[in-house]
N, C-alpha and C positions, 0 to 999 in steps of 0.2 A: 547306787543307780545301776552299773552294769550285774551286779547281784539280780536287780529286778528284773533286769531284762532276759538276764537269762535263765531264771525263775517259767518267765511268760515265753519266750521260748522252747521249756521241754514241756507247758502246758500245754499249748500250740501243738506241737508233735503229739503228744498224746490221746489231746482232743481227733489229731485228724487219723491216725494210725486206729485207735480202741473206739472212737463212739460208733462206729458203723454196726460195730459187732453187737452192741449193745441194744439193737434196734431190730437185732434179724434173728430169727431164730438158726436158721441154717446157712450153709458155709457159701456166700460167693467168689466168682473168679476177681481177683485182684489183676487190676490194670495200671503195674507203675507207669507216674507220671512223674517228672522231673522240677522241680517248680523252683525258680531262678528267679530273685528278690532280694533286695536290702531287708536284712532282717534288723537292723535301726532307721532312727530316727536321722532323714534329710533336711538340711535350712530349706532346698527350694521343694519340698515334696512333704515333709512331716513322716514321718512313720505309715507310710502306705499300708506295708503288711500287715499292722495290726490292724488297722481301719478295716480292712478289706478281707481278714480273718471270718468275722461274724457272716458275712455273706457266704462267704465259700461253705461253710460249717451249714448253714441252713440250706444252700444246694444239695450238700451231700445227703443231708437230712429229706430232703423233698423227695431227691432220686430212689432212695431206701423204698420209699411207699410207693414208685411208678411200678405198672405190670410187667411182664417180659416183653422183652429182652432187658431194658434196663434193672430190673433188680436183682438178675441172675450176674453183675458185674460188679465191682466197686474198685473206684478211685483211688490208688494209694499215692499221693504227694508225699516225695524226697526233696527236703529243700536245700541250698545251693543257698548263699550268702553270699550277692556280687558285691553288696559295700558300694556301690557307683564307681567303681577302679576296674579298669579295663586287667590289669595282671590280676588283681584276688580274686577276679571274674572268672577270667581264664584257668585261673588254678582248681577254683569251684569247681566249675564245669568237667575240667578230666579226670578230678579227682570221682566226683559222681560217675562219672562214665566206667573210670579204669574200679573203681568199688563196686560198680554196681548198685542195685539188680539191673539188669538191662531194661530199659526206659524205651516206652511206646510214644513218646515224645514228650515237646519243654514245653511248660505253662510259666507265663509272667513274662518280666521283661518290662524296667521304668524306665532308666534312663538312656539315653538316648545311643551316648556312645558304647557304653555294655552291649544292648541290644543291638546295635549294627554288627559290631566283633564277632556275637555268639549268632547272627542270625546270618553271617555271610559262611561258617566253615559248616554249619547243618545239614546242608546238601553231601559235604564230604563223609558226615555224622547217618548219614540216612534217618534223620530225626527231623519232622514236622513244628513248628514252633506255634502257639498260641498266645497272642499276648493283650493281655486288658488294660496297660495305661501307657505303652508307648507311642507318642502322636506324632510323633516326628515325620511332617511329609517326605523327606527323601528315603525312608523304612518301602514306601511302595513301590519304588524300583524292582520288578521282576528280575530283571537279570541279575543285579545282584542277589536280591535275596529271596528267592526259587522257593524256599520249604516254608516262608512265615506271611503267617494269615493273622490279622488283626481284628479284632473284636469292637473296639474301642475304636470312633472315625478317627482317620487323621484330622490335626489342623487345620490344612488344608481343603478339609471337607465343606465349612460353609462358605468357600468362596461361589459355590455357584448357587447358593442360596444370598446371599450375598449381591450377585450381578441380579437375581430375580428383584431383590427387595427395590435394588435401586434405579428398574426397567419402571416397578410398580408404581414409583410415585416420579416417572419421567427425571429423574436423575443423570445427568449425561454430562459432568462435568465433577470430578471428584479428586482430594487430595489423601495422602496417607502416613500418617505420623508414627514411624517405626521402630521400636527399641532392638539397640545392636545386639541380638540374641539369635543362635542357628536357628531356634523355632521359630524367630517370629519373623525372619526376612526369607524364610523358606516359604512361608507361607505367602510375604508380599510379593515375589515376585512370581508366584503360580495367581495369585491374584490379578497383578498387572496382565499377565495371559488372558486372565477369563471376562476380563474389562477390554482388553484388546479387540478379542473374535464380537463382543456386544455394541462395540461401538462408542464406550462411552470413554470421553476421554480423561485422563490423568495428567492433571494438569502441575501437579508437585508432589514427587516422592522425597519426605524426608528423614533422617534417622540419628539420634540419638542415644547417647549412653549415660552420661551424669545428667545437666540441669535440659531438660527440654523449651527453656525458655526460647533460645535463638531459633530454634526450629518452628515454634508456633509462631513466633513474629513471622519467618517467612511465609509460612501458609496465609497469614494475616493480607501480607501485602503482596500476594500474587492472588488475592480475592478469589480465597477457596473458603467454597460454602459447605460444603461434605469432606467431613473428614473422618477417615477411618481410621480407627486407634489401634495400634497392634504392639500393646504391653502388659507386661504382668501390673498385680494388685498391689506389689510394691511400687512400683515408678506414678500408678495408678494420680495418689494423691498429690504427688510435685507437679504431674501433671497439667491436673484440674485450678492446681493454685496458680501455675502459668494464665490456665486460660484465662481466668478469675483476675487477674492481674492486667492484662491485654483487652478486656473487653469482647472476647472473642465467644461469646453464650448470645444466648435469648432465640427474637427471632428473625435472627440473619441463618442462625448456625445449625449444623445440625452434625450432633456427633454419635458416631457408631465404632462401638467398642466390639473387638472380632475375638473370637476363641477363647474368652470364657467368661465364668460368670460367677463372681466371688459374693457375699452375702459382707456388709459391715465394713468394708473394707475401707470407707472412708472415714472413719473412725481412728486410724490410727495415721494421722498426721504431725508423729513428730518429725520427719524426715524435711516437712514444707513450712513454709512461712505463714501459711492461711490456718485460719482456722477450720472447723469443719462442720462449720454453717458454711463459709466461704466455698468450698468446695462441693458441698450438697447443691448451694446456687449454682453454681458452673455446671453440675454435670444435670441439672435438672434438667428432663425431654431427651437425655440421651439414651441410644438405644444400644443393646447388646443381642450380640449373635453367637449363639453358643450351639454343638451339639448337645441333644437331649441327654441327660445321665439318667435318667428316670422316668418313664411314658405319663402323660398326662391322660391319657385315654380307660374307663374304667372298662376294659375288658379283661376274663379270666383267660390267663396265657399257658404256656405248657404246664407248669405246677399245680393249675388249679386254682390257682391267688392273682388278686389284681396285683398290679403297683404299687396303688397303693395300700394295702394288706401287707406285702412286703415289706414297703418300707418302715409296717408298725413293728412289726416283729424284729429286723435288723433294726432299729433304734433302741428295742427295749433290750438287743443282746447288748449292744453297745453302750450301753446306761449300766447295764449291771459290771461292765468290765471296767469301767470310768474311761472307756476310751471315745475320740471324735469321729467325724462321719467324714469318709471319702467321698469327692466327686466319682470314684470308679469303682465304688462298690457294685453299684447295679450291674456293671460291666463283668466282674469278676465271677457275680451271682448265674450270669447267662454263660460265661465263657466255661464255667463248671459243664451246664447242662450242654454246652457241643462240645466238649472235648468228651463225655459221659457219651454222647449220642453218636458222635464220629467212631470211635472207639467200638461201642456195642454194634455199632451196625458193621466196623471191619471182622469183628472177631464171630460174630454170626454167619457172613460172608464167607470168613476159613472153613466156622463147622462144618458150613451147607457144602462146601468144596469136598470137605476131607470125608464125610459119607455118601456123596451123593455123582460128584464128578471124578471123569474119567482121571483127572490128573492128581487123584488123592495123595497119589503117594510120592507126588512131587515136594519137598520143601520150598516152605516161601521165602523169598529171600527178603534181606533187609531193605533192599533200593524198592521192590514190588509191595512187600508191606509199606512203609513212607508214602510209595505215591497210591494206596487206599486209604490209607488217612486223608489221606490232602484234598483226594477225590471225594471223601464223605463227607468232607467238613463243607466243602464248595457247593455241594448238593444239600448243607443243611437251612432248612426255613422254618420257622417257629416263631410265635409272639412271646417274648418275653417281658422282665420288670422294664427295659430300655425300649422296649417298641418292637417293633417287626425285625429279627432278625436274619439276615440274607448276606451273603457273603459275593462278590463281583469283584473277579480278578487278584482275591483274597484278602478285601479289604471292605468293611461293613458299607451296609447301604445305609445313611443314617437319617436319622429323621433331625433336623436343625431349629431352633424354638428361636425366638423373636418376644427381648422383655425391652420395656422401659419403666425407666428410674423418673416414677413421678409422687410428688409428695414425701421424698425421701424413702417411699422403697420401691422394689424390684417388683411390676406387675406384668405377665404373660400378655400376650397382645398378639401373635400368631407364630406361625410352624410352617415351617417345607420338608417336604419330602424324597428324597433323590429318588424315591421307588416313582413315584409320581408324576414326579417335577411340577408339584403344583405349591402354590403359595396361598393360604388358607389365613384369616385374622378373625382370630375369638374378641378382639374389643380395637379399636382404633387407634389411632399412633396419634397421641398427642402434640398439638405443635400450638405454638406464643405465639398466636394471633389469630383472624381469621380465614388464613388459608394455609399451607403447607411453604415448608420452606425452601425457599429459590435457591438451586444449584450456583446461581451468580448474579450478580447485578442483572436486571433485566435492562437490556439496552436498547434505548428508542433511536434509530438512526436518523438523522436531520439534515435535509439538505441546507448547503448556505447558499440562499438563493439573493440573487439582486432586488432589492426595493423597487414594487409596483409602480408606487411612486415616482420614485427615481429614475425607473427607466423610461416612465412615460414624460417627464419633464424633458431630459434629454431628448425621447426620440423625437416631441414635438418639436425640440427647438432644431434639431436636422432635418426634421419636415420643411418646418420654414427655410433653413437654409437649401437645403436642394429647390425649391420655389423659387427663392433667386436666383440661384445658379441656372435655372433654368432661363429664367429671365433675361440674365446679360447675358446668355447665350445668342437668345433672338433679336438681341440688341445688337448682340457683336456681329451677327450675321445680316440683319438685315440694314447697316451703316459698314459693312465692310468694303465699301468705294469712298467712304468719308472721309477724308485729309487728316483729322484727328484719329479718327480707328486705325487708319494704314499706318499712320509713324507708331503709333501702338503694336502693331505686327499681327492682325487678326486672327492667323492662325496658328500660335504662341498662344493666344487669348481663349483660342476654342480647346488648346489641350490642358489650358490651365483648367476651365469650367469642368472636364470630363475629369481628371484626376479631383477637383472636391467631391463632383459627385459620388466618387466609390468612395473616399475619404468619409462624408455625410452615410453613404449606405452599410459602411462596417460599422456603426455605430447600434444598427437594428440589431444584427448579427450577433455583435459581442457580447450584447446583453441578456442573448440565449441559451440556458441551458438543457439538463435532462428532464427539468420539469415541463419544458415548451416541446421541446422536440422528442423522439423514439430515441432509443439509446442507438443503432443502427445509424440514425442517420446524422447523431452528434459527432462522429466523425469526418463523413462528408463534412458536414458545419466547417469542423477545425482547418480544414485545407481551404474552403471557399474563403474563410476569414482571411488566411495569413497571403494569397492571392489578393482580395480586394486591397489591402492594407499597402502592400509594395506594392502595387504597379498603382496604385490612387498616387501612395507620394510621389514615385517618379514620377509619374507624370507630370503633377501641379507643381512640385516643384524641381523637378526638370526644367518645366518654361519658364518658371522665374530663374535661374540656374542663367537661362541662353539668355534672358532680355538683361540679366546684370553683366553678364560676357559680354556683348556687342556694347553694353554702355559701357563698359570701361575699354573699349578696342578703340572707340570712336574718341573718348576722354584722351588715350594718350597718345595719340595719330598727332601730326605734325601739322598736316590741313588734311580737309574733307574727302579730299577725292584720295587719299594715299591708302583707306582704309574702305572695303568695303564688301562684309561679309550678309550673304544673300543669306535669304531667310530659309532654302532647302538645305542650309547650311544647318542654322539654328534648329530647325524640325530635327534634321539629323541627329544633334546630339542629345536630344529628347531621345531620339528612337534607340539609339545608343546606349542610354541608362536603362531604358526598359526589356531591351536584349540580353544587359548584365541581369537585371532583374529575373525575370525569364530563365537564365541559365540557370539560376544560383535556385529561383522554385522545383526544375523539371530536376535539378541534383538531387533533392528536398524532397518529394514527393518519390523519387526513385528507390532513390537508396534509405532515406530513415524517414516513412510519412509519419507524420501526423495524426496520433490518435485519442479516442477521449478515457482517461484514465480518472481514477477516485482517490482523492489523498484524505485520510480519515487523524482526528485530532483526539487530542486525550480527551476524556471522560468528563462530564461536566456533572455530579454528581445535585441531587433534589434537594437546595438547600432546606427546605421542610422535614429533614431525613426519610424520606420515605426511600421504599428498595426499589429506584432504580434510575437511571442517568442517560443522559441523552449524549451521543456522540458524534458530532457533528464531521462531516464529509462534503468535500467537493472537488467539483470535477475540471480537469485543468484537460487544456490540450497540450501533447508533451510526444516527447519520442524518447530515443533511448538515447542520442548526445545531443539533448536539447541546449544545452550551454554552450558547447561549438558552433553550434549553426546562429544561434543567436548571436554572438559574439561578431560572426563574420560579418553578420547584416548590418548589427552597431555600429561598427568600426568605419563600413562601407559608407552609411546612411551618413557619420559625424564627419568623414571626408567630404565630404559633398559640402553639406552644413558650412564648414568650416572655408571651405575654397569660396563660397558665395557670401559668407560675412567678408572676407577679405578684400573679395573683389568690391563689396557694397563702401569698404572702410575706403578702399586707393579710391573712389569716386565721390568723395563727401565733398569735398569745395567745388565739385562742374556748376558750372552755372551758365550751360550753353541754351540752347533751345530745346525748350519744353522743360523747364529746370524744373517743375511741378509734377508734371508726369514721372522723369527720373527718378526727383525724389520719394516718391509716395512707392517705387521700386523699390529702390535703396530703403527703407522703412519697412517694409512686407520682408523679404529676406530677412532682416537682423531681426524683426519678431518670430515668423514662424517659422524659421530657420533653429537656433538655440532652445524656444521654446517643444518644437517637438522633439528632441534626443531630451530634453530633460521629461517630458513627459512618458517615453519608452523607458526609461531608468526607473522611474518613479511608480512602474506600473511595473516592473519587475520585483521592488522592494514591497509594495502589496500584494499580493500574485496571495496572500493568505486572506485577505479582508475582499472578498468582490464588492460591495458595495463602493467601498473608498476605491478600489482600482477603474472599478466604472467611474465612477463621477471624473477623477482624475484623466479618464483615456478621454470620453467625451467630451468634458472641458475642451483639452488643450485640441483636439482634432477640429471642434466647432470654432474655436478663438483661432485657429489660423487658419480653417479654411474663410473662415467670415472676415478677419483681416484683411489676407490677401486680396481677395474678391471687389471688399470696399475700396481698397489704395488701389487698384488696379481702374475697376469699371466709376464709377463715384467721379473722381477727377476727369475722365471721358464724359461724360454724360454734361456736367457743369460746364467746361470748355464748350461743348456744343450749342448748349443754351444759347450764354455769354457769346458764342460766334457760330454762327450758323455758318458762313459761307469762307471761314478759315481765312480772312485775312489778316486778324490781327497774329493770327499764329505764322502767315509768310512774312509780316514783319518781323515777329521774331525770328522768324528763322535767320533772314537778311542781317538783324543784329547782331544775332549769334554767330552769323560768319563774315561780318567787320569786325566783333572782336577778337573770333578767333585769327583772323588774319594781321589784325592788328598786333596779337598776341605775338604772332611768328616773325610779322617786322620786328618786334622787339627783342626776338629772342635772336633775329638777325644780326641784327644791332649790336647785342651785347657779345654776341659771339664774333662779330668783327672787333669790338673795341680791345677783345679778350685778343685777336689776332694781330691788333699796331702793336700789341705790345712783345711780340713775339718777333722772331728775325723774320728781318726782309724775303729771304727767301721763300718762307711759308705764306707769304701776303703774295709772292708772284704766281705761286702755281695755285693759289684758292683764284687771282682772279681769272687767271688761264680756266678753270673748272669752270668761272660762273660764266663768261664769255661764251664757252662751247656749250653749256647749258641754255641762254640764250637765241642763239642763234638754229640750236638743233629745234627750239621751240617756234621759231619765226618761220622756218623751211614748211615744221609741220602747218600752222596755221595757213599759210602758204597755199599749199596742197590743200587744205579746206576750203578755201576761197574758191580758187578754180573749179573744186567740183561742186559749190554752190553755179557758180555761174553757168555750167553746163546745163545743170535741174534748170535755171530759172529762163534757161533759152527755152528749152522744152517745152516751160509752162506758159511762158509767153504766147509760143504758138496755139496753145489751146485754147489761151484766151483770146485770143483773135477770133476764135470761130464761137462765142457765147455770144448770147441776144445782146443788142444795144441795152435793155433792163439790168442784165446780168452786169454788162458791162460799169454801167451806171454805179450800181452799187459797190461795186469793185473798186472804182476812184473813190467813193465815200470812205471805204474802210481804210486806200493808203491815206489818205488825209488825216482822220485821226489815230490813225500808228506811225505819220510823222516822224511827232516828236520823240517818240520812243526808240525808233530806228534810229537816228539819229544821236541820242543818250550811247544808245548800245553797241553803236559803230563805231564812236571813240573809244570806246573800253577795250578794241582792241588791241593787239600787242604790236606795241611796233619793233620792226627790225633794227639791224645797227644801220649805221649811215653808211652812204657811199654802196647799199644794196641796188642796182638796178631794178630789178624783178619788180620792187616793193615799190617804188616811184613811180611807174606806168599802171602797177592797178587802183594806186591809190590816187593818180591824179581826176583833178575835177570832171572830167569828161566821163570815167566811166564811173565815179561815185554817182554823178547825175543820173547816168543811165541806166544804171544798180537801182537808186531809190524807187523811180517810178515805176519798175514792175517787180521789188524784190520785200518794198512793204507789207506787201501781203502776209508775205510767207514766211517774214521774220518777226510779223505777229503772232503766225501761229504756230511759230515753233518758238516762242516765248513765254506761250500760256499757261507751259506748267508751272515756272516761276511766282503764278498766283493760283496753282490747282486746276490747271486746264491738262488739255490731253499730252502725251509723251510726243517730245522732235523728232523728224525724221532723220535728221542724222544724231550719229551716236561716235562721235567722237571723242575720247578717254578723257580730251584736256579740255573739253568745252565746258563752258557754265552752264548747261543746259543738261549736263551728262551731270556735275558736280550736283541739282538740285535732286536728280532723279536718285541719284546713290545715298543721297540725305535721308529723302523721304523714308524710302527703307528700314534707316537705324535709329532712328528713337525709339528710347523706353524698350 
């Protein structure tokens, strides 16, 4: 074998040194060229130079017949054996140089690292380089490498035919499946740039070296619909039997193979598991990007011959040598005719110099010749067998073709052009189905809205309820002199109506989203909500809060008149909780408001399979430490809750006056009291489901405003029926405070008997206590008396001056308050014995003279006692003081 090669090697040189001669009759100027190539056979390349031998041989052949200048020149290639080893490269290299002939510059140049080596010291060389098969995008770094012009695009040439193709079918979402090889991740990440500046995003770059399986799975599941392949034609096939294996073909997918274009290649699948029908399926509809090797265009180019004319001729030399056809034949064929045409046009340049210009008898130097080369080669434009050739920044403008693999083979479908920049399609891109394929799920977004339905059940049933709230409003208001309304506390009652009311109207509110209102003003909404919401509850249950305080103040008081908290009291501490309220909003609304934000949920996929899925989204009002502030209010709101169950639990056995009313208190609290904090909970753990969080927030807000409302107003309204004129309720009341009085004898009792049994001494100074107790109480009644009698001298006189009529009537009424005066003048207290004071006013002379003009007026300062107007006197320890401080505290 190495016999033969190198057999076909001094053929080669002979061919390129003698057929010239053989062709011309007379002598031309020989122009060494250096030409630097594996003159064997590579696993990743094949035997390039021979491939690409028959080309070069019919350029030189073509040039022979061009007019002058060109045929007054000829081409002499010295070849250089780099082996792909950067030292036998290097050794080639100085060996050619240090032997000579001196070299107008290097032709060739494959692999990658050779050519970087020998193409960074050729500036020091004063030697221009031309090279027809190295593609390695980092070779186009000027700065490094100043003297070398490429023939052949880079790699990275179709990425921006590439970013066109995938503008043209709205492609704006793509992944990239990359084998770990300098060419091919040079190329991805100059890609990733030209995908950058287009906008279109990358949504997964991934890259393997052995099995590509785990890499396609993940393009799989981060639902990339474009993927771009950037491997050779061996990894080609494992590939494909991945994709084939994943399900990742048809028409979801859409694959685009970059930088090159291998013919059969899926044919040779012993490396995969699939077979290669298996793999034909998978890659079916995928498309390849390749630069052109060969013009598809039939026009006659510099030589005189299309492309294809060329390509008959170099097949049939390549058939008689038994050797295979290069991709970079074409390349080699055109790179002949500019190094041929750079060359003639420098060496013409000298002549015209050396006869004609002043500086003839200057020598050129080697850095000044170089950079004529470089300069003529930049300035060359010509159509050749590869298309238009033009050289920009010394690296080909290329024209980039567009095939897909349908039917199992390779058919053209269109071409870009960098001279252009246009995108051109000779037949249409095929695609499994009837439309083109989706860069990604198409995704329908879905609000979660509240059930029509639902909301309109609820809001009717808070319609009716604000209807009655309104109602015992007008009730309360217009019975608030009524003996049943007042032990109720009427205005307790009015701020209960007003907090359901907001309580009833956040019900509208909450069932509002971005579909009812502007998105603008779904913010406003969010604050107006969490305002109605707290200052509604404080409110209503705020005064249920004071009327369970006062019942239980009055429950454990000793007797009646020891306890007796005004009702500007009770308002207070309503006002009280709404201040905390208040503070804790304007905190809220300051420092972290309230805005309407969009929480979106995973993918709800068509179960029909159709491509595409709905993802539903909804809008929450929220801030940035919503879970603090919530918390505070929790905690606040379950303190309350909890302090009013308790107070409701210490009041469960009263069974004083009005034990009906109490009770239906005591009942209202321990319902809508526990029931709303579990309703707030319960509306945080759906906060994902609006529908079940409405129904949930509604429920329990309507079932305790409508609760409350009924135990409170309900028992008012019946009582009234049943007694219009509040008697039987002053009888209870009277009842209520025999027992209670009774109670406290008892508890007198028990606490004396608790005290015989104690020493003497503690029995002498308790009755010393009760003695002085006593007695301080007789002084005062005392002092009552007297200034009764003062009044009733006064009024005496006035009566004296009334008509006999008036008069008249005035005896009628002491006659029947008699006997009541009488009743009520023993009840009171008497002194200890042996008092003087007490025996002079209570002898019969002035009781006689008391009754007949003091009846009057201690009927009518007894009438409240049955619901009549307030006494004028207001003495602490009187019974008349004792019913007024009653009436007050019920319920």
């Amino acid at each position: 074998m190495e016999r033969h090669w190198n057999l076909l090697k001094a053929l080669m040189m002979w061919e390129l040194l003698w057929f010239p001669w053989s062709c011309l009759c007379q002598r031309r100027q020989q122009l060494p060229v250096l030409w630097i190539m594996p003159l064997s056979s590579e696993p990743a390349w094949g035997n390039v130079t021979a491939e690409v031998m028959p080309a070069v041989q019919l350029a030189l052949q073509h040039l022979g017949k061009q007019p002058v200048p060109l045929r007054n020149y000829e081409l002499q290639f010295h070849f250089a054996d780099s082996k792909c080893d950067n030292a036998k490269a290097l050794k080639a290299f100085f060996e050619a140089i240090f032997y000579g002939p001196k070299h107008l510059m290097v032709f060739g140049g494959l692999c990658s690292s050779v050519t970087s080596i020998i193409a960074q010291s050729l500036k020091a060389w004063n030697l221009p380089q031309l090279s027809f098969a190295a593609t390695l995008p980092a070779l186009a770094n000027k700065r490094r490498y100043p003297n070398l012009f490429r023939i052949v695009p880079s790699n990275s040439a179709v990425n921006p035919a590439l970013v066109k193709f995938l503008s043209y079918y709205g492609w704006r979402r793509v992944g990239t499946l990359t084998q770990l090889e300098e060419r091919f991740t040079e190329v991805q990440k100059d890609l990733a740039e030209h995908l950058k500046q287009a906008g279109v995003e990358l949504v997964e770059t991934q890259r393997f070296s052995g099995d590509p399986c785990a890499a396609i799975k993940t393009l799989k599941e981060n639902d990339v619909r474009i993927v771009i392949g950037q491997f050779d034609e061996f990894s080609a096939a494992k590939v494909f039997c991945c994709v084939y294996q994943l399900d990742m073909f048809g028409l979801k997918y859409q694959w685009i193979l970059s930088g090159w274009s291998e013919t059969s290649w899926w044919t040779h699948t012993g490396t995969s598991s699939c077979s290669a029908q298996s793999v034909l399926s998978a890659m079916e509809g995928a498309v390849s990007v390749d630069f052109e090797t060969l013009s598809s265009r039939h026009i006659r180019g510099v030589s005189g011959r299309t492309p294809q004319e060329y390509k008959q001729e170099y097949d049939k030399r390549c058939m008689l040598k038994g050797l295979g056809s290069s991709k970079f034949h074409g390349f080699a064929y055109d790179g002949t005719w500019v190094v041929a045409k750079a060359l003639a046009r420098v060496m013409e340049t000298l002549k015209y110099r050396e006869k004609y210009s002043v500086h003839r008898n200057f020598t050129v130097t080697e850095k000044e010749m170089a950079n004529m080369i470089l300069q003529a080669m930049s300035d060359t434009r010509f159509f050749g067998v590869t298309g238009q050739v033009m050289f920009r920044n010394g690296e080909r403008v290329a024209t980039i073709k567009f095939a897909q693999f349908q039917a199992g083979r390779e058919v053209q479908v269109g071409g870009y052009s960098n001279i252009t920049d246009r995108l051109e399609f000779a037949s249409p891109i095929w695609f499994k189905g009837h439309e083109r394929t989706r860069d990604h799920t198409h995704v329908y977004p879905q609000r979660m809205e509240i059930s029509m339905v639902l909301y309109s059940i609820l809001a009717s049933i808070s319609m009716l309820g604000i209807l009655t709230a309104i109602t015992f409003l007008f009730f309360n208001i217009q019975n608030c002199s009524h003996r049943v309304v007042q032990m109720s506390s009427p205005s307790l009652n009015t701020l209960l109506i007003l907090g359901t009311l907001l309580c009833y109207s956040f019900i509208f509110l909450f069932g509002l989203d971005g579909s009812y209102v502007p998105e603008g003003v779904f913010d406003a909404l969010c604050t107006v909500r969490i305002w109605l919401i707290a200052i509604g509850h404080s409110t209503a249950f705020g005064a249920m809060l004071a009327k369970i305080l006062r019942l239980h103040d009055i429950y454990k008081s000793i007797s009646f008149q020891k306890r007796n908290i005004k009702n500007c009291t009770l308002i207070g501490i309503v006002c009280g909780l709404l201040l905390v309220d208040m503070c804790f909003l304007f905190s809220l609304q300051v420092l972290d408001p309230l805005q309407g934000t969009v929480e979106e949920f995973s993918l709800e996929f068509d179960p029909h399979g159709r491509d595409f899925a709905i993802r539903p989204f909804l809008e929450h009002c929220e801030n940035i430490h919503m879970n603090i502030w919530m918390m505070i209010m929790y905690l606040y709101k379950t303190l309350l809750v909890l302090l009013s169950c308790v107070l409701a639990w210490k009041t469960r056995h009263s069974n004083m006056l009005t034990l009906s009313l109490s009770g239906c208190t005591r009942i209202s609290v321990c319902i809508a009291g526990p029931l709303s904090v579990i309703g707030a909970f319960l509306a945080l753990l759906t906060r994902d489901q609006p529908n079940m969080q409405f129904c949930i927030v509604g429920v329990v807000i309507i079932t305790c405003c409508s609760v409350t409302l009924s135990l409170v107003f309900v028992p008012e309204i019946i009582l009234m029926r049943t007694d219009p004129d509040g008697v039987s309720l002053s009888k209870q009341f009277h009842s209520a405070e025999r027992e209670k009085e009774s109670e406290r004898v008892s508890e007198e009792k028990e606490s004396t008997k608790q005290t015989d049994s104690s020493a003497s001494s503690s029995m002498t100074l308790i009755s010393t206590a009760l003695l002085d107790l006593l007695q301080s109480d007789n002084k005062h009644l005392t002092m009552c008396i007297s200034e009764l009698d003062m009044e009733l001298e006064e009024l005496t006189r006035q009566l004296r001056e009334l008509s006999t009529l008036s008069y008249t009537n005035m005896v009628n009424m002491q006659d029947s308050g008699e006997q009541t005066g009488r009743e009520k003048c023993q009840t009171l207290p008497v002194g200890c014995s042996g008092s003087k004071d007490t025996e002079d006013i209570n002898s019969p002379e002035h009781v006689q003279r008391r009754l007949s003009l003091q009846l009057p007026i201690l009927h009518h300062a007894y009438l409240p006692s049955i619901g009549g107007v307030d006494a004028s006197c207001s003495s602490p320890s009187s019974p008349s003081t004792q019913h007024i401080a009653l009436r007050g505290h019920w319920h």
